[in-house]
C-alpha positions in Angstrom: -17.4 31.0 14.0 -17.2 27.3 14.7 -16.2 24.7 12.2 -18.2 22.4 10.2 -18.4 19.0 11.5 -17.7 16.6 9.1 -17.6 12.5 9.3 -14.8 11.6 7.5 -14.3 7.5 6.1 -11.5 6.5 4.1 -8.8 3.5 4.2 -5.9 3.4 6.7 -2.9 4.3 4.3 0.5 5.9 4.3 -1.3 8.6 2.3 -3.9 9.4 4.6 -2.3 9.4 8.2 -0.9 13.1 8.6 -4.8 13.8 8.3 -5.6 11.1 11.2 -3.1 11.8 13.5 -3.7 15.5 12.9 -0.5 16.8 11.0 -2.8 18.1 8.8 -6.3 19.9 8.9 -8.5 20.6 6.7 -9.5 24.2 6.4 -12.4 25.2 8.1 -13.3 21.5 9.7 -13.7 19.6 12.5 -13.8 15.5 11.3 -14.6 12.6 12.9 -12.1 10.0 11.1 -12.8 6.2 10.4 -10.7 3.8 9.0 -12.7 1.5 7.8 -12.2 -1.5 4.9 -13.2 -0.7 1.5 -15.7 -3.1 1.5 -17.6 -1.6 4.5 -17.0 2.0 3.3 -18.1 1.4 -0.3 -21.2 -0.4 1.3 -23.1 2.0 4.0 -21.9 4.6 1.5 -24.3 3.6 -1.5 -26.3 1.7 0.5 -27.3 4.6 3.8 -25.1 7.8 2.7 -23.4 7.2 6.2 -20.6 9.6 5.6 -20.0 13.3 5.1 -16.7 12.8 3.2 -16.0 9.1 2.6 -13.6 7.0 0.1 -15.7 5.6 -2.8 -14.6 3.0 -5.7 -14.4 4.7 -8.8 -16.5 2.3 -10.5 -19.5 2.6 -8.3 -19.4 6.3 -8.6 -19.2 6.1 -12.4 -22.3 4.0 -12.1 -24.5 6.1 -9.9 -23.1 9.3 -11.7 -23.9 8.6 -14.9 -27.1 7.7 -13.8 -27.9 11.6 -11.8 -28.5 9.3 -8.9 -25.4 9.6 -6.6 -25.1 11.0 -3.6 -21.5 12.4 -3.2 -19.7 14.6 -5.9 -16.1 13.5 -6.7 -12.9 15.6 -5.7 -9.5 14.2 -8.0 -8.1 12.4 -4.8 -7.0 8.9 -6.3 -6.3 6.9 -2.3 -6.2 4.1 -4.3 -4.0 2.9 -7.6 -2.9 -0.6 -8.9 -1.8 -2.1 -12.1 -4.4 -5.4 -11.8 -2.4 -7.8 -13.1 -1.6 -9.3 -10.2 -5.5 -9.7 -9.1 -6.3 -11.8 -11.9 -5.5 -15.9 -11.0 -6.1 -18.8 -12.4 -5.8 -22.7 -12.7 -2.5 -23.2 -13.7 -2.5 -26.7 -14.7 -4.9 -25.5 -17.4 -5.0 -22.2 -18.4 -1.2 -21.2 -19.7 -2.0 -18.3 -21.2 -4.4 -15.1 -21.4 -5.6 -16.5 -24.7 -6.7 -19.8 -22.6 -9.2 -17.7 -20.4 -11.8 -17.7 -23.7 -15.0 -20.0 -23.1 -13.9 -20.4 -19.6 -15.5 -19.7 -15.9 -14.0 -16.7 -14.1 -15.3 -15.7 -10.4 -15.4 -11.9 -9.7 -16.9 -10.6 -6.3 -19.0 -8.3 -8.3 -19.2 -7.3 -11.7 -18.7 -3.9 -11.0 -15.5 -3.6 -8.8 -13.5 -1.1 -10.3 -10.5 -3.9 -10.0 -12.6 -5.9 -12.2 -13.1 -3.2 -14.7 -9.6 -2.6 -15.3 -8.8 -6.2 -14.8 -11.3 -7.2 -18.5 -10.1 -3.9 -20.5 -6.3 -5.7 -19.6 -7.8 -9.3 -21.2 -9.7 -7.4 -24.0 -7.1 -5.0 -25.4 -4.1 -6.7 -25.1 -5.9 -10.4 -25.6 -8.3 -10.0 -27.0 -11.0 -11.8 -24.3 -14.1 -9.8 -24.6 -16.6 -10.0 -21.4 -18.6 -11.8 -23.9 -16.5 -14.2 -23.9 -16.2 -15.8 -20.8 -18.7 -16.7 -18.0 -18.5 -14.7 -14.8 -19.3 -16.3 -11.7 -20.0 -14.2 -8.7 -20.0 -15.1 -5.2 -18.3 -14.3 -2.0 -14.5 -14.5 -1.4 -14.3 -15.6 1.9 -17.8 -15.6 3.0 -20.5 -17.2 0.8 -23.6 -15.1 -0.5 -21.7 -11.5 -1.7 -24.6 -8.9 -3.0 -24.0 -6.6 -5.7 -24.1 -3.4 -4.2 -25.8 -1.5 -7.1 -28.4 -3.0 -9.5 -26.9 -3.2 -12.9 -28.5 -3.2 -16.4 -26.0 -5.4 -18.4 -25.6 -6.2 -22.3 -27.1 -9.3 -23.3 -24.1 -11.0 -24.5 -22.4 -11.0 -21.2 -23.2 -14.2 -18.7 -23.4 -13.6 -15.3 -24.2 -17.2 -12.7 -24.7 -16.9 -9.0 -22.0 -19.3 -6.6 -23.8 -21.9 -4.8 -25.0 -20.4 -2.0 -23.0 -22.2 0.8 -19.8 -21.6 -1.7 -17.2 -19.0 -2.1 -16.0 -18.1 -5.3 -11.9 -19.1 -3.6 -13.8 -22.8 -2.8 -14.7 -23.1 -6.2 -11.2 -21.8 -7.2 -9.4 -24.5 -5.2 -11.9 -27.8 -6.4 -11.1 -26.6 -9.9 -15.3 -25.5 -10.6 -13.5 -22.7 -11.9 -11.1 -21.6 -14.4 -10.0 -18.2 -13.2 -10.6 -15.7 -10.2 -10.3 -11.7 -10.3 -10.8 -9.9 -7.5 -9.1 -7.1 -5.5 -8.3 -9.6 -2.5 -6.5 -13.0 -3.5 -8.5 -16.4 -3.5 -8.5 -17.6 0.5 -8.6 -20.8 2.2 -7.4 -23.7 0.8 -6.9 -22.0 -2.7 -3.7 -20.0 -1.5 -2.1 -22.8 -0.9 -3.0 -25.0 -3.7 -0.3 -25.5 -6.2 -3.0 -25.4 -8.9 -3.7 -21.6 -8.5 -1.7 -19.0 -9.0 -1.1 -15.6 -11.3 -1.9 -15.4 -14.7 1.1 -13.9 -15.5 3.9 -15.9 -13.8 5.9 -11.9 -13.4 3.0 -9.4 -13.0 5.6 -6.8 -12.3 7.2 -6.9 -15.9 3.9 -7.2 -17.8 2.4 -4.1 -15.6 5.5 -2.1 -16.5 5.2 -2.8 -20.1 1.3 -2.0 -19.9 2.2 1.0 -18.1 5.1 2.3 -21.0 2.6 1.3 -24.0 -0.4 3.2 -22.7 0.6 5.1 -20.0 -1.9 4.0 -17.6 -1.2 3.7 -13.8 -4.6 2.6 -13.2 -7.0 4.5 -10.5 -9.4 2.5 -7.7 -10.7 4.6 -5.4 -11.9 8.8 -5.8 -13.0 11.0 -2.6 -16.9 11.9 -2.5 -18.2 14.7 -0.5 -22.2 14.9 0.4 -23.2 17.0 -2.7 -25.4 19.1 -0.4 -22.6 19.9 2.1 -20.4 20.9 -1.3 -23.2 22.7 -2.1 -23.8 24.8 0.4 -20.3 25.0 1.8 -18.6 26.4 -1.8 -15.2 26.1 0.2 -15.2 22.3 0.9 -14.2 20.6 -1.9 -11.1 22.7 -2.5 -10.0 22.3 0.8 -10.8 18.6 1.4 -8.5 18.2 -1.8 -5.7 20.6 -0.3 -5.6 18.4 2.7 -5.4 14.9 1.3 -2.7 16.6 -1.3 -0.9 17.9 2.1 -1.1 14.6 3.8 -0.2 12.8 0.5 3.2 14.7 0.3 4.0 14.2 3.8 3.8 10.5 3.2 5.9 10.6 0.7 8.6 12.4 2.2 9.0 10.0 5.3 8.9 7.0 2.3 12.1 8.8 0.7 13.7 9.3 4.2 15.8 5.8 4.2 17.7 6.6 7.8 14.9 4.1 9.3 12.7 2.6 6.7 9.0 3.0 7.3 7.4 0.2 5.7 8.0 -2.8 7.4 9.2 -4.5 4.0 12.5 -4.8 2.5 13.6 -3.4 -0.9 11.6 -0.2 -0.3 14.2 2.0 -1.4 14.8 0.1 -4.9 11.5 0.1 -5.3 10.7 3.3 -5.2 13.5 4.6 -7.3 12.2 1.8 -9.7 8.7 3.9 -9.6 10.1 7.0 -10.5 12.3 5.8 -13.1 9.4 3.9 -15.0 6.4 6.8 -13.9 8.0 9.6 -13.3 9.2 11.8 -10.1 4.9 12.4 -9.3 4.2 9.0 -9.7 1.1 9.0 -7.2 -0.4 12.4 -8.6 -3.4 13.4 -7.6 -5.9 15.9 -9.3 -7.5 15.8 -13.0 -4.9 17.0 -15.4 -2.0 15.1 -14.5 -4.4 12.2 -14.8 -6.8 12.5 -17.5 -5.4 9.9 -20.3 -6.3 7.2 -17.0 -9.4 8.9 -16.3 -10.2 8.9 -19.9 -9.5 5.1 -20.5 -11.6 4.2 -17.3 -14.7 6.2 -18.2 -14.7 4.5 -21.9 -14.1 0.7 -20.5 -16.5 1.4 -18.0 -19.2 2.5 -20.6 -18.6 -0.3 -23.1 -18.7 -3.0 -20.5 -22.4 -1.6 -20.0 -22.1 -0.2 -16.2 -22.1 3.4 -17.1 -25.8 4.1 -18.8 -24.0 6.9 -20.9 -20.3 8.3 -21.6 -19.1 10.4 -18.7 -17.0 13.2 -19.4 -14.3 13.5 -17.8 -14.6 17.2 -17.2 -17.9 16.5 -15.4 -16.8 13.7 -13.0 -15.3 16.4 -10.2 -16.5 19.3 -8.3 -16.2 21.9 -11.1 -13.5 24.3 -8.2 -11.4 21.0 -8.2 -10.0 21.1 -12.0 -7.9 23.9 -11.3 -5.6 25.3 -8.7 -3.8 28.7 -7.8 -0.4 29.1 -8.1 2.8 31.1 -6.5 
């Protein structure tokens, strides 16, 4: 019996490269990988279904799901987590504090980035800046003229202007047209270097942690999506496709604790990543739905009360129904 032939996008991370290189398989396949940005994957992917098995942001799943119009059905495989204080800049020689960001002009890249999502339920729950309260600019960040991938349908009370359209949203940054800037890349050009423009919060890293012990949140980005017809017809798939990234997870993991030769070309890496386990816990990248579901459950309700999810999503209907549970030894 031959296998199933399978095209296979998803980022080029620590986490993903025992499956590349072939360390690990996934039962019963034979996939064509890609490493491709997240920009382009999230793209063709809601835009032409290019992919058999691709990465997809969370938030533009949420949107199409909620909806009954997407294309792929979720497995628990989180390829992407951050704490999105550190994406949220601003003008520093006028905004001083969170508080400061009400009334003011913020570019985003798109409204419904799932970095963005996080980024306002940060402002509006521990500062109490509502998306009301601001007006969001969108635009490119280094190239001018950004679509939104996915129509939206919006509340009324939230403001939404279009960048010029020879202008990026890190331009406008750096000449001061705006007041802040969230977006999963930093502001470009002549805005990273502008003394004007920098984090929010002058240490992201203490404020995340203490986010992190008062809610305990470790914020999810990306999920993997599977063609719903191929998980359909193939029963098999999605439990394997989530074996497999789990595999190829742990295996990146255990050449991150091996410290004889570090493999990330950074210093610090072993502080850090006792520091990770001491404020997360020993799984502190866990994959699958219950070891998750206080996260899941705080991005589904922001998502739905900033208007970008047409109804509340439960949880226990985001993910291929064979992907909530698991047998054991």
């Amino acid at each position: 019996m031959s296998k199933l032939q399978l095209s296979v996008a998803m980022g080029d991370y620590d986490r993903n490269r025992a499956l590349f290189d072939g360390r690990v398989q996934i039962d019963g396949c034979d996939p064509v990988y890609m490493l491709l940005s997240p920009e382009e994957m999230f793209f063709r992917a809601m835009r032409s279904r290019d992919f058999d098995i691709t990465e997809l942001s969370f938030s533009s799943y949420l949107v199409k799901h909620s909806r009954g119009e997407c294309p792929y059905i979720a497995v628990p495989i989180f390829l992407s987590r951050a704490f999105r204080h550190t994406s949220i800049y601003v003008r520093k020689d006028r905004i001083k504090k969170p508080e400061d960001l009400k009334g003011k002009k913020i570019g985003i890249p798109e409204y419904q980035l799932t970095a963005i999502v996080w980024a306002r339920s940060i402002l509006q729950d521990d500062y109490g800046i509502a998306p009301e309260d601001v007006v969001w600019v969108r635009g490119g960040i280094d190239t001018p003229g950004r679509p939104e991938k996915i129509k939206l349908d919006l509340p009324a009370g939230v403001r939404i202007e279009s960048a010029p359209e020879n202008m990026t949203i890190s331009e406008m940054l750096d000449r001061g047209d705006l007041d802040g800037f969230i977006a999963p890349r930093p502001p470009s050009g002549a805005a990273a270097s502008n003394p004007n423009v920098g984090w929010l919060f002058d240490d992201p890293t203490t404020v995340a942690k203490d986010y992190y012990r008062r809610t305990g949140i470790f914020p999810i980005m990306h999920v993997v999506g599977i063609r719903k017809e191929l998980a359909e017809k193939h029963r098999w798939l999605p439990g394997a496709v989530y074996k497999a990234f789990s595999e190829s997870k742990v295996k990146a993991l255990e050449l991150l604790a091996d410290t004889s030769a570090t493999k990330v070309t950074l210093p610090f890496v072993e502080e850090q990543l006792k520091s990770a386990k001491e404020t997360l816990g020993q799984d502190f990248w866990s994959y699958g739905v219950a070891q998750n579901r206080k996260t899941l459950e705080a991005f589904t309700r922001h998502h739905h009360a900033q208007g970008l999810s047409s109804r509340m999503v439960n949880v226990d209907e985001l993910f291929d129904p064979s992907t909530y549970e698991s047998y054991s030894i």
